[in-house]
Structure formats: structure tokens, C-alpha cells
C-alpha positions in Angstrom: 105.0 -47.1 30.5 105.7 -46.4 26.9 107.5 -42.9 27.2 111.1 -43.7 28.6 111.4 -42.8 32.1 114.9 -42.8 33.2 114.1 -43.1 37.2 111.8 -46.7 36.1 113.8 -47.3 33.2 113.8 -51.1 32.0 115.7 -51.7 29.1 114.2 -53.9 26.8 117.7 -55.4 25.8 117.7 -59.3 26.5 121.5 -59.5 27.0 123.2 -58.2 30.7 125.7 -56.2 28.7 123.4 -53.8 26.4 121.0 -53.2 29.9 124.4 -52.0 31.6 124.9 -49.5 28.7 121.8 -48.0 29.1 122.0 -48.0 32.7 125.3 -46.3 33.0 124.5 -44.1 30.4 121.5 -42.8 32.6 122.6 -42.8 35.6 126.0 -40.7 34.1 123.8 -37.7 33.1 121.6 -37.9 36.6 124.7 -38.3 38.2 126.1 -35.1 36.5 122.5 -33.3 37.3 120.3 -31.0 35.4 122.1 -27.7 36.5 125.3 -29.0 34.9 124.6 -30.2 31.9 122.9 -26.7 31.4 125.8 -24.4 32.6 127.3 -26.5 30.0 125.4 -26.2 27.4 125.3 -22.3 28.0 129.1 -22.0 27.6 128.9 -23.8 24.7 131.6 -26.3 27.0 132.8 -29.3 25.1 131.8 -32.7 26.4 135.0 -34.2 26.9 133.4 -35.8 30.2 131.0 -37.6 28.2 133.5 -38.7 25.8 135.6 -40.3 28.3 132.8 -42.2 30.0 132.0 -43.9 26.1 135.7 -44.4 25.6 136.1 -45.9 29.6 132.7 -47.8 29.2 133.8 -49.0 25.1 129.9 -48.1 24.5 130.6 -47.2 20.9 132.7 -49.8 20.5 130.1 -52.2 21.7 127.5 -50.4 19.6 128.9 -49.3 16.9 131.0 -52.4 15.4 129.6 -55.2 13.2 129.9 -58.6 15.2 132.7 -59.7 12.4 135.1 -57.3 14.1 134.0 -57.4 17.5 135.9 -58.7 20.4 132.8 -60.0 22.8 129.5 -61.7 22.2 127.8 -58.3 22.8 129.6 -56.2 20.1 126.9 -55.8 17.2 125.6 -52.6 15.1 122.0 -53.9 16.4 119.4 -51.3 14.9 116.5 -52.2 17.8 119.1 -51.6 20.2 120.8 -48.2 19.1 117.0 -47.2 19.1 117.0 -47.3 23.0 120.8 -45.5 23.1 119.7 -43.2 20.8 116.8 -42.0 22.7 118.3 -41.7 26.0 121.1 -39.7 24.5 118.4 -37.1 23.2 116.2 -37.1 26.7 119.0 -35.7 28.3 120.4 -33.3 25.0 121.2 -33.2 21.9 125.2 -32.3 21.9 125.4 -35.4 23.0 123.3 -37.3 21.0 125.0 -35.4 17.9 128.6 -36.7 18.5 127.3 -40.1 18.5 125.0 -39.7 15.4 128.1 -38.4 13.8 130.4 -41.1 14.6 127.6 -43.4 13.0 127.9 -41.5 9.3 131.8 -41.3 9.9 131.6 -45.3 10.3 129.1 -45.6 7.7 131.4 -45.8 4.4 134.0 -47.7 6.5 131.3 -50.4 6.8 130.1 -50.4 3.6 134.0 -50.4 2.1 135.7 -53.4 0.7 139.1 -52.0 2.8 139.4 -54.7 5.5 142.4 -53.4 7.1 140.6 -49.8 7.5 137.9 -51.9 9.2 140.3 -53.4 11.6 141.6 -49.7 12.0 138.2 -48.6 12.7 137.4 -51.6 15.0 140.8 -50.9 16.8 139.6 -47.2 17.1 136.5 -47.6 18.3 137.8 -49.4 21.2 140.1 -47.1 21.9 136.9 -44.5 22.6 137.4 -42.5 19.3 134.7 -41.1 17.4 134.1 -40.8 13.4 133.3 -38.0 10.9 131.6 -38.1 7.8 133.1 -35.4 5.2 130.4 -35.0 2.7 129.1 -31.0 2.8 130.9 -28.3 1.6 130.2 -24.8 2.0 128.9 -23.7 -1.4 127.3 -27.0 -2.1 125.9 -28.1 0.9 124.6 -32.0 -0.1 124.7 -31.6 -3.4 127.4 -34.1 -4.0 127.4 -34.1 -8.0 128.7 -30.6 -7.3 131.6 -31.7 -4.8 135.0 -29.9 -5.3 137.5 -32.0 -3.2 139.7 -33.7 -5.4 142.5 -36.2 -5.7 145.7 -36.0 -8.2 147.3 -38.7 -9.4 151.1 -38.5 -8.4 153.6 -40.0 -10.7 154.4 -42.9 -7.9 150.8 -43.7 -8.1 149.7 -41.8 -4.5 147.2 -39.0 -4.6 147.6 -35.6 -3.0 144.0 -34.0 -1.6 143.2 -30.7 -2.2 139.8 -29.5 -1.2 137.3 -28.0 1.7 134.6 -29.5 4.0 131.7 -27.6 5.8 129.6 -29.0 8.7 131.0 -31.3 9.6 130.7 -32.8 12.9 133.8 -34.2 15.3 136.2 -32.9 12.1 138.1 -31.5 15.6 138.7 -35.1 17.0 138.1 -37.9 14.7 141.2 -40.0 13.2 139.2 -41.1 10.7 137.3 -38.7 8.8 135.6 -40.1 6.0 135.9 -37.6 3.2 134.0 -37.9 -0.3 135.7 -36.6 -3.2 136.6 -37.2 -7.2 139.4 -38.1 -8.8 140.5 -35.0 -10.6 141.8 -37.0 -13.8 138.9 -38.7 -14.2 135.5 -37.0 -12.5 135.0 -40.6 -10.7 133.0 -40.4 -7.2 135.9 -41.5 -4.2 135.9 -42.2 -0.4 139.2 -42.0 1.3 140.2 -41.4 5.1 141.9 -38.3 6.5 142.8 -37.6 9.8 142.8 -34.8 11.8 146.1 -34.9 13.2 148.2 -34.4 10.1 149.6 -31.5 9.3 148.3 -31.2 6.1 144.6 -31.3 7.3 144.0 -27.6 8.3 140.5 -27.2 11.2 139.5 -24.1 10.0 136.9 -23.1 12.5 133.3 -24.2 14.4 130.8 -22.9 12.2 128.2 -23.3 15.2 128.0 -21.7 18.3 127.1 -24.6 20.6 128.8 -27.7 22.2 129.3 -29.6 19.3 132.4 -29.0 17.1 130.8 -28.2 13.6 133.8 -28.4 11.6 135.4 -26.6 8.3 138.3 -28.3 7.6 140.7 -27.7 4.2 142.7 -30.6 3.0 146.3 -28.9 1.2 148.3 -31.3 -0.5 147.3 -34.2 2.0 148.6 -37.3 0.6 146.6 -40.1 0.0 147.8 -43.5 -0.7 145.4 -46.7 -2.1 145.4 -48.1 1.5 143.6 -44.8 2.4 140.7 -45.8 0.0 137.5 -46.8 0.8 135.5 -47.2 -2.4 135.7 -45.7 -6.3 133.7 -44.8 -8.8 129.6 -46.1 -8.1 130.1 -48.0 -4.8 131.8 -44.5 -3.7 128.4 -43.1 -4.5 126.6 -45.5 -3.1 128.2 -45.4 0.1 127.5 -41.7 0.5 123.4 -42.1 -0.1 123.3 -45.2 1.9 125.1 -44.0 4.9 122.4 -41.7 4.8 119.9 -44.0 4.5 121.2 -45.3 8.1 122.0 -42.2 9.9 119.3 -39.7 9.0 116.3 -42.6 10.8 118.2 -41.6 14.1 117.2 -38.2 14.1 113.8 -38.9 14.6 115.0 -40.5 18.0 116.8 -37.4 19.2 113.4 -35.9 18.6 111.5 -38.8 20.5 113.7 -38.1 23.6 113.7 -34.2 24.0 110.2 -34.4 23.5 109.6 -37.1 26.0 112.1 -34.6 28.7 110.0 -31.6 27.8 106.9 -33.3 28.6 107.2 -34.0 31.8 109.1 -30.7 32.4 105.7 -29.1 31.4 102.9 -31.2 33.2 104.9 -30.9 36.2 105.3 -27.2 36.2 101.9 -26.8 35.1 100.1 -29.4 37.7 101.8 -27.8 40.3 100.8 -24.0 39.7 97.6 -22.1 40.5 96.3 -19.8 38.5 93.2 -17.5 39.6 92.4 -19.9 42.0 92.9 -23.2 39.9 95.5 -25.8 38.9 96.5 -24.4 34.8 95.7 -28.7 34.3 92.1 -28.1 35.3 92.0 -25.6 32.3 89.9 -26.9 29.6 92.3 -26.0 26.8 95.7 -27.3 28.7 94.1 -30.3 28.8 93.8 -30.5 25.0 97.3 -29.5 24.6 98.4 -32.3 26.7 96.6 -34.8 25.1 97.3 -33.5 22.2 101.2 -33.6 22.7 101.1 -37.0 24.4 99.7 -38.9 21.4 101.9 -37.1 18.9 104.6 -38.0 20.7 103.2 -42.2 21.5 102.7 -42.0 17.4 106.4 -40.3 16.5 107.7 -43.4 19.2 105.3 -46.4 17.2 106.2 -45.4 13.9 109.9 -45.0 14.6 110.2 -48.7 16.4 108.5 -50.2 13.4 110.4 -48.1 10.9 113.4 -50.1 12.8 111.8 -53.7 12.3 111.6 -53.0 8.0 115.4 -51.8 8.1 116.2 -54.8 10.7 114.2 -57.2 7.6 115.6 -55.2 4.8 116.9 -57.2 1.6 118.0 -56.7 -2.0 113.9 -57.9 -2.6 112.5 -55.8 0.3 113.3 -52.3 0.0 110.6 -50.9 1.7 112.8 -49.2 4.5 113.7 -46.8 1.9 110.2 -45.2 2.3 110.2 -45.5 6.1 113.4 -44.3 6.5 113.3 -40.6 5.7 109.4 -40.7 6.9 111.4 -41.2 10.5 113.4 -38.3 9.3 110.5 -36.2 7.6 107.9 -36.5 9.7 108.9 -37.5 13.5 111.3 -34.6 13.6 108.8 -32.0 12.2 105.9 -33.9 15.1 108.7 -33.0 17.6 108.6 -29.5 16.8 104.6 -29.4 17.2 105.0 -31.3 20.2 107.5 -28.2 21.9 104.8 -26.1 20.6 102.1 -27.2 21.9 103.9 -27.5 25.4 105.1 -24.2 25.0 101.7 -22.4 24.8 101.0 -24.1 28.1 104.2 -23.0 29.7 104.8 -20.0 28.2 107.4 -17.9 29.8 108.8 -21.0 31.9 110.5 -22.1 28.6 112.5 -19.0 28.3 114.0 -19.6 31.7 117.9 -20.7 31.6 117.8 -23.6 34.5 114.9 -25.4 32.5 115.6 -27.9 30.2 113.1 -27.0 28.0 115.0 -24.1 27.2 117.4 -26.1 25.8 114.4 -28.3 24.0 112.4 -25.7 22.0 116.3 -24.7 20.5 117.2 -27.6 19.6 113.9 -29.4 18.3 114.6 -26.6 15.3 117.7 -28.5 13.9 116.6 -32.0 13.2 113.9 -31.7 10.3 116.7 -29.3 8.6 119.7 -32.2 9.4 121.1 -35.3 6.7 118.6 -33.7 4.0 115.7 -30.7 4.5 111.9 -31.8 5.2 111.7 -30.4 1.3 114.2 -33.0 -0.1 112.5 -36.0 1.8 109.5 -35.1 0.7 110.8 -35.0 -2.6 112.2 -38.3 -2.0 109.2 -40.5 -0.9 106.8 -39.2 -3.4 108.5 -41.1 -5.7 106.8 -44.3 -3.9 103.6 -43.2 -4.0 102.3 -44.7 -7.5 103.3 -48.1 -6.2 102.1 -47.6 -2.9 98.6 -46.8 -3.8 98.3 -48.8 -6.8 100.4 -51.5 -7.4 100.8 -53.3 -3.8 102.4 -56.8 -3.4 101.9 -59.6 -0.8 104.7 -60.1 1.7 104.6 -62.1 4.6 103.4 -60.1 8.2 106.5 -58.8 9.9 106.5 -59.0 13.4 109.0 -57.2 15.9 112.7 -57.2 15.0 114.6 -57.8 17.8 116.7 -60.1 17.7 120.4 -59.5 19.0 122.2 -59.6 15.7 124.1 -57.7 13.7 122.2 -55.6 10.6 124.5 -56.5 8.0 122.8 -55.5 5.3 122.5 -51.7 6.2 126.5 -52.0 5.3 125.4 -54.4 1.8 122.4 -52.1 0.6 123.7 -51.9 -3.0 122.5 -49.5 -5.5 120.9 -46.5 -4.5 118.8 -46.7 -8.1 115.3 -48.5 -8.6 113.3 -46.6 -5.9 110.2 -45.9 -8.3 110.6 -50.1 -8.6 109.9 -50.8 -4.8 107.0 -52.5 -3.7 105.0 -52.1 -0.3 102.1 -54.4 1.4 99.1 -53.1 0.7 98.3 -50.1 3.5 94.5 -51.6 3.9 95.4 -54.4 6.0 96.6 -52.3 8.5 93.8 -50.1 8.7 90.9 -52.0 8.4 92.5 -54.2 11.7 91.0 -51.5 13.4 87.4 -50.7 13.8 87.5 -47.0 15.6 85.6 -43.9 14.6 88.5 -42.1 13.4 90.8 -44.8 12.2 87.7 -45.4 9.8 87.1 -41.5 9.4 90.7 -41.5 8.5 90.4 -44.0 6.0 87.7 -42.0 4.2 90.3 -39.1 3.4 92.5 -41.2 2.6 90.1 -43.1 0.1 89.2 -39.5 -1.5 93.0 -39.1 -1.9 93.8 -41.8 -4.1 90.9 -41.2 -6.1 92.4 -37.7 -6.6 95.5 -39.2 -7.5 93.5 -41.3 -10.1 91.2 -38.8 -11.8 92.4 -35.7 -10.8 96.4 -36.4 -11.5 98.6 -33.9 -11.2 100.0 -32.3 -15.0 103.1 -32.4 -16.5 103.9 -28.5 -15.2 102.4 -29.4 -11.6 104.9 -31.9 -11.5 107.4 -29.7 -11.7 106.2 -27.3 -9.3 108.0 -28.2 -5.7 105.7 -26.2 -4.0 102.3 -28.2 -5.2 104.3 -31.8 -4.5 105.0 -30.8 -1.0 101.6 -30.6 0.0 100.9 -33.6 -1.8 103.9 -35.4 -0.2 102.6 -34.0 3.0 99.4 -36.2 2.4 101.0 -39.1 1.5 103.0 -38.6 4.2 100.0 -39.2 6.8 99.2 -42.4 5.1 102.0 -43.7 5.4 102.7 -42.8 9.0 98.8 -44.2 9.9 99.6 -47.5 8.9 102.8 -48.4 10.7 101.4 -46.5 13.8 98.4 -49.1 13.6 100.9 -52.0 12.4 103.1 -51.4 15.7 99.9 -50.5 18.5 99.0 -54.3 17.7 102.6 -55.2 18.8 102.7 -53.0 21.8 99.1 -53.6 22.8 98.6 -49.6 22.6 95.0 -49.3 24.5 92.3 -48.3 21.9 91.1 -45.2 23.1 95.0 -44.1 22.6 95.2 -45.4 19.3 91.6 -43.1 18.3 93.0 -40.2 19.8 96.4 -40.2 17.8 93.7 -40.1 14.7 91.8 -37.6 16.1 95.1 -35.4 15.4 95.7 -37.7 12.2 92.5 -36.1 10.8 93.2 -32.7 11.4 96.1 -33.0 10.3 94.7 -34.3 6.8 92.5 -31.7 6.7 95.1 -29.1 7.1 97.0 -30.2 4.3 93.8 -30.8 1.9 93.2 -27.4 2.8 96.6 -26.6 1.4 96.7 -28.4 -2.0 93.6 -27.0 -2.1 94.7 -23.1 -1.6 97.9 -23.7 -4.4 97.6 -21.3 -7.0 97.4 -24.5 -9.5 94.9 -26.8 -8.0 92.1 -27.3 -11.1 88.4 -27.2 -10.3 88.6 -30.7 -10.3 91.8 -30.9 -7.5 89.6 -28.4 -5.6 86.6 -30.6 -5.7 88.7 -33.7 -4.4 90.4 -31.5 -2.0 86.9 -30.7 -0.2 86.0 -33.9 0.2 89.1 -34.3 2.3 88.6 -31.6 4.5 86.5 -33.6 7.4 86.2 -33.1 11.5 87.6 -35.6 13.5 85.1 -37.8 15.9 84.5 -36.0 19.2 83.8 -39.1 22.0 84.7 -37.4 25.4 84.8 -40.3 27.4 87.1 -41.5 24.9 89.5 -38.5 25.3 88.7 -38.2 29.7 90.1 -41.4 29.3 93.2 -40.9 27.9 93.8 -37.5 30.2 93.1 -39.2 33.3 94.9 -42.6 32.6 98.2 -41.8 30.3 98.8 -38.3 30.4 98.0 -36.7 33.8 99.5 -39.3 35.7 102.8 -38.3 34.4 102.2 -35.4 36.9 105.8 -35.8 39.1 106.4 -39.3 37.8 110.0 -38.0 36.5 112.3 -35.1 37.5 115.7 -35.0 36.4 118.4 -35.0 39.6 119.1 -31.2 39.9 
């Protein structure tokens, strides 16, 4: 089965060690049952339980430390596998998904730093079951880190006292290293430095959420920083703060993968079990769209987000092309999570309101990860500037096939500048869609076509260019290529059945449509845009045998298959 099932789960890890993790891991939140980890969750209780099974088990430490400064053959920072831990920590919730994702940016600019002994500290740390923070908001900046007011003074025997404020900031109540961005007051240079949240001088403010997680605002008076408390200066300072990014933002499509995956069997079980005016609500016509409908979203958001992995897993100073993949994972599988919950919420309707449900919990917290590490908008933002190159300037690489071998991504911590995007190159998007012969995979590629001829003779002006509002929709399109190809590029790896792989474009062009539609509807579009615009606008291929297929073999027998230990 694609879709993780925790009660068949087979971990695709090939050593004994990572398999254990994800075992335990499982059979720690069945163990703990359903109805806990929701009276939890609704006293906002913090998960000190589940913090003392990673420290007892050393599971970040396994995970989350480069081989150099590991202590057994099975310590790595091994993308492919964090992919598997990351979506069995979101099947069962996101608190707990969110205090490891954090500990992940927290380690981030310790990786990345040139500070060896902080490494060893962080190592040392790690084993030790501590987790990380990463102190890079503030409150009246948010991300804007040109804008950031933490500063350090130079003191006359060449120390630095720390004077500033941090906002959102997750474990800030817990982590011994916080890794804090800042300047230098007396010069304006970009700096990383470590506090931690035991001194005195490092004041926890408050939990600006109301949930599990400790959300922290934390005020730095007069905390004294010495150059063994430095991680990196000047550009490699800034550089660290975008490229930690760059790591932990991909994970939040996972967190998305794995609530979605829980919800979905929450909802065909309730709903193949229940009569309604004398039938089953699955024999409904329109349930049965839903369903199919929310199953191959959610087998697309899982294809793209494993190859995403393979092209940061392959990444190098000449292949950069993770950079557009990357917040795509972020972008576009978080906001496919959200339509998933919907669409499974219309067929359960009140059910998801109730409080023993973990839905409830689902359709909450599905809201938070397209606005975490960067809003849909700024992503957006960020990966049009790939799209001249992608369309019209592609270059030949070699095929990549599936990155898993049990190493150590050491150049996620070695990325280098954060400059050149508009430079990358990407394989030419074709290839990927013309390995397919399918009615809409090649109805697809006809929008798509029109598209980059729009781009070509109906190019956006100067002022249109500067209007956000037009670029999203735009980016939005783009967006859908993008996300067809590595969808097609990974159902060849997986051997993803055919009338699967039609049906996930069936939604594809739908989805095209609806954001032709929009470009088309901006108060800017030219007669021309419009013109392009309705050529896009297409009905997806209707083969019911193709979609009985995929009710009656994929998504209705997931009727019962899972149900979490109450």
C-alpha cells in the first residue's frame, strides 16, 4: 500500500536500526491511544512524554546528526529517511511533529557553521535528548530579516552583550541552544550566535499560541556573548538563515501528507459504516467523487514530496534544482492538504466537529502549514523566478533515479550562496510527460502548451510585474506544471497503476482550469491574456471504468483497513 498504515507498516529503511525508530515511534503513540493524545491536545498539555521517549530512544540524535559527529554506523541527517519520521510524526499530530521540525531549523545554522566545538556541543546535546530552536522572527518583522532588531555590542574586552526580542519561536522554553540571528550593532553585519534558555539573562516572555507547543517570545537583556558563541558573520550568517529554510520548510509538506492520510481513513470508515435513508453514504454518487477525489490528491502530494527528496538528496553547487522543488513541497502539498480536509469534511460533516475524532484535531491544524517557514504568497513569489528557464532554456542532465541511499546529505549544511536562482537550470518537463500516453496526462499537456505560449506572446508588462496579485495566479499555473512532472517522474519509480496516475490529472485539469479562469478574471489580463486564458480553460476526460476502477481497488478498500488503538 502507498498511504502509510501504521497497523501494516513496513519501513522502507534497509538498516535494523532506522526500522526500530519507526517502529517504536508507532507503536508509542498506539500504545498511548487515540483518546489520550486528544485529551491532550485539548488541554493544550505539554508533551514531555514524548520528549522523553526521543531522549530514552536517542531518535534525534540518530536522525538528526551528520555521520561526522555521530557515535554509531546509523547516525546520519539522511533526507529519504526523515521523510518516513516525518510522516509518522504528522499521522498521529502535529505538536509533535512541530517540536521536531523545530529542532531541525535550531540545528540548521549549527550545521551549516564553521564552529566545530558548537557542533560537538550540539552532537553532545542531541544525545542527551535535547531539542533546538531557531530564533529568526520577531514580532514587528515577522521574516523579514533585513529588518531584524537583535543586536550585538562590542565590549571593550572584545565580548558582545545581546540586546534584542524574538517572536514565534518554537521550543525557545526548552532548547540550550537557541540559534538566534542578529547584527552587529557597530557594523550592520548579518550574525548567528547561540543563547540558551537557562541563563538568566534570557527572559521567556510568554506562549504566543494556545496549543501544545511552546511558541516562544523571548527578550535577550544584556546576554553576553563571547566569539565561542558564534556561529557565522557577515554573508555566510545570511546564508545560513535562507538555507536552513531551504531544509526545514520541505518537511512541512509531510506533516500535511500524514494528517491527511489519518483523516482519510477516519472518514471512509465513518462513512462506510453509516446508513443513510436506507443506504451506505459510500453508495452515494457524489461521496464517491469526493473520495476519489481526496485519495489521488493525497497519492500526488506523497509522489511529488518523495521525488522532491531525491533532487535535494542529488543537490550540488551545479544542480540547484531542489531550490524550485523545495518550496513547491511547501507551496503546494500543504495547500493539497487543506483541499484534501475539505473534501473529507463535506462527507463527514458534523463528525469532524466532534472532540474524540481525530479529525477534529486535522481540519485545525491542516490551516497552519501553508502559512509556516514563509506564506503560500512568498513561495509563489519565490519559484516564479524559475519559470523563464524552466520553460525556455532547459538543459540535459542525466535521469535521476531514487535516492536512497543510507548516507549523510552533506551538502544541505554546504549549500553556499543563496544568490543565482534566476541562473538555475532544470531538465526539460517534456520528457516526463510525454512517458505517458493517457487521456488526461496528454489533455494536461495541451494547457500547459497554451501556457507557455502565453508566456511567449502574451508576456506579462512591466506594471503586471509588479502586481503580486496577477503573479500569483500565474505562479499558481506554473505551479501545476511543475508538480505534473515529478508526479509522473516518481509513478514510474513506484509503479503507480495507470488508471491512478489519469485520475490524479483528471483533478490536475481542473485545477488548471480554475486558475486560467483566474488570470483570466484579473482586472489587468489584456484581450490578448484573455484570449490565451480561454484556451486553457478545458474539461477533464470522463472514462468511468477508469475512475470505478480506482474506487473499487485503492480507495474503498481502505474501508476498516486502519483504526487508531482507542
Amino acid at each position: 500500500m502507498f498511504l502509510l498504515n501504521p497497523k501494516k507498516f513496513q519501513s522502507q529503511e534497509k538498516d535494523e536500526i532506522s526500522r526500530q525508530i519507526m517502529q517504536k515511534t508507532i507503536a508509542f503513540f498506539e500504545n498511548k491511544g487515540k483518546a489520550n493524545i486528544k485529551k491532550d491536545d485539548h488541554a493544550r498539555v505539554w508533551y514531555g512524554e514524548f520528549l522523553d521517549f526521543i531522549g530514552k530512544e536517542k531518535i534525534f540524535a540518530t536522525l538528526l546528526t551528520p555521520s561526522k559527529y555521530g557515535c554509531d554506523e546509523a547516525t546520519r541527517w539522511d533526507t529519504s529517511r526523515n521523510c518516513e519520521f516525518n510522516e509518522i510524526l504528522g499521522f498521529y499530530g502535529l505538536a509533535y511533529w512541530y517540536t521536531w521540525q523545530v529542532s531541525i531549523l535550531g540545528l540548521g545554522p549549527i550545521w551549516m557553521s564553521e564552529n566545530e566545538t558548537l557542533k560537538e556541543k550540539a552532537a553532545q546535546l542531541l544525545q542527551e535528548g535535547a531539542v533546538f530552536a531557531f530564533g529568526l522572527s520577531e514580532r514587528l518583522h515577522g521574516a523579514d530579516i533585513y529588518s531584524t532588531e537583535m543586536r550585538l555590542s562590542l565590549q571593550n574586552d572584545g565580548s558582545y552583550l545581546a540586546n534584542g526580542e524574538k517572536y514565534y519561536i518554537g521550543n525557545a522554553n526548552l532548547a540550550p541552544m537557541v540559534s538566534t540571528f542578529g547584527k552587529f550593532e557597530e557594523t550592520g553585519e548579518y550574525v548567528f550566535f547561540i543563547a540558551d534558555f537557562r541563563h538568566r539573562n534570557y527572559e521567556l516572555v510568554k506562549n504566543v499560541t494556545a496549543s501544545q507547543n511552546y511558541v516562544g517570545q523571548y527578550i535577550l537583556n544584556d546576554y553576553p556573548i563571547s566569539e565561542e558563541d558564534i556561529l557565522s558573520k557577515g554573508q555566510a550568517a545570511w546564508d545560513s538563515a535562507l538555507n536552513t529554510i531551504n531544509v526545514g520548510k520541505y518537511n512541512l509538506g509531510w506533516a500535511s501528507i500524514g494528517m491527511s492520510t489519518h483523516a482519510l481513513y477516519e472518514s471512509i470508515n465513518h462513512a462506510a459504516n453509516r446508513r443513510l435513508y436506507d443506504m451506505y453514504v459510500t453508495d452515494f454518487p457524489h461521496v464517491k467523487r469526493i473520495f476519489v477525489d481526496a485519495y489521488t490528491r493525497l497519492v500526488a502530494m506523497k509522489l511529488f514530496a518523495l521525488r522532491a527528496a531525491d533532487y535535494m538528496r542529488s543537490a550540488s553547487r551545479e544542480d540547484r534544482r531542489y531550490l524550485l522543488y523545495n518550496p513547491m513541497v511547501k507551496m503546494k502539498v500543504t495547500t493539497q492538504g487543506e483541499s484534501v480536509i475539505n473534501l473529507l469534511w463535506d462527507v463527514i460533516a458534523a463528525k469532524g466537529f466532534e472532540g474524540d475524532t481525530f479529525f477534529e484535531m486535522a481540519a485545525r491544524d491542516i490551516r497552519a502549514l501553508p502559512k509556516l517557514e514563509g506564506t503560500v504568497h512568498v513561495n509563489i513569489a519565490l519559484i516564479n523566478k524559475f519559470m523563464p528557464n524552466f520553460f525556455f532554456v532547459p538543459k540535459e542532465y542525466a535521469h535521476l533515479p531514487k535516492q536512497d541511499v543510507p548516507i549523510t546529505d552533506d551538502f544541505l549544511f554546504n549549500q553556499g550562496t543563496t544568490r543565482g536562482l534566476g541562473k538555475i537550470r532544470f531538465h526539460d518537463y517534456k520528457i516526463a510527460y510525454e512517458s505517458y500516453d493517457l487521456p488526461n496526462v496528454n489533455l494536461f499537456q495541451e494547457q500547459v502548451a497554451v501556457f507557455k505560449e502565453f508566456l511567449a506572446k502574451a508576456t506579462p508588462d512591466d506594471s503586471q510585474k509588479r502586481d503580486i496579485d496577477f503573479l500569483m495566479a500565474m505562479g499558481e499555473l506554473f505551479a501545476l506544471v511543475v508538480y505534473g512532472q515529478l508526479i509522473l517522474e516518481n509513478a514510474k519509480i513506484y509503479e503507480i497503476d495507470e488508471s491512478v496516475i489519469d485520475q490524479i490529472f483528471d483533478f490536475m485539469v481542473r485545477d488548471f482550469s480554475k486558475f486560467a479562469l483566474q488570470l483570466y478574471s484579473k482586472p489587468s489580463s489584456t484581450p490578448a491574456q484573455i484570449d490565451f486564458c480561454e484556451r486553457m480553460i478545458r474539461k477533464s476526460v470522463v472514462d468511468e471504468a477508469r475512475y470505478k476502477k480506482v474506487w473499487d481497488e485503492y480507495v474503498y478498500v481502505l474501508k476498516d483497513v486502519y483504526e487508531m488503538n482507542p
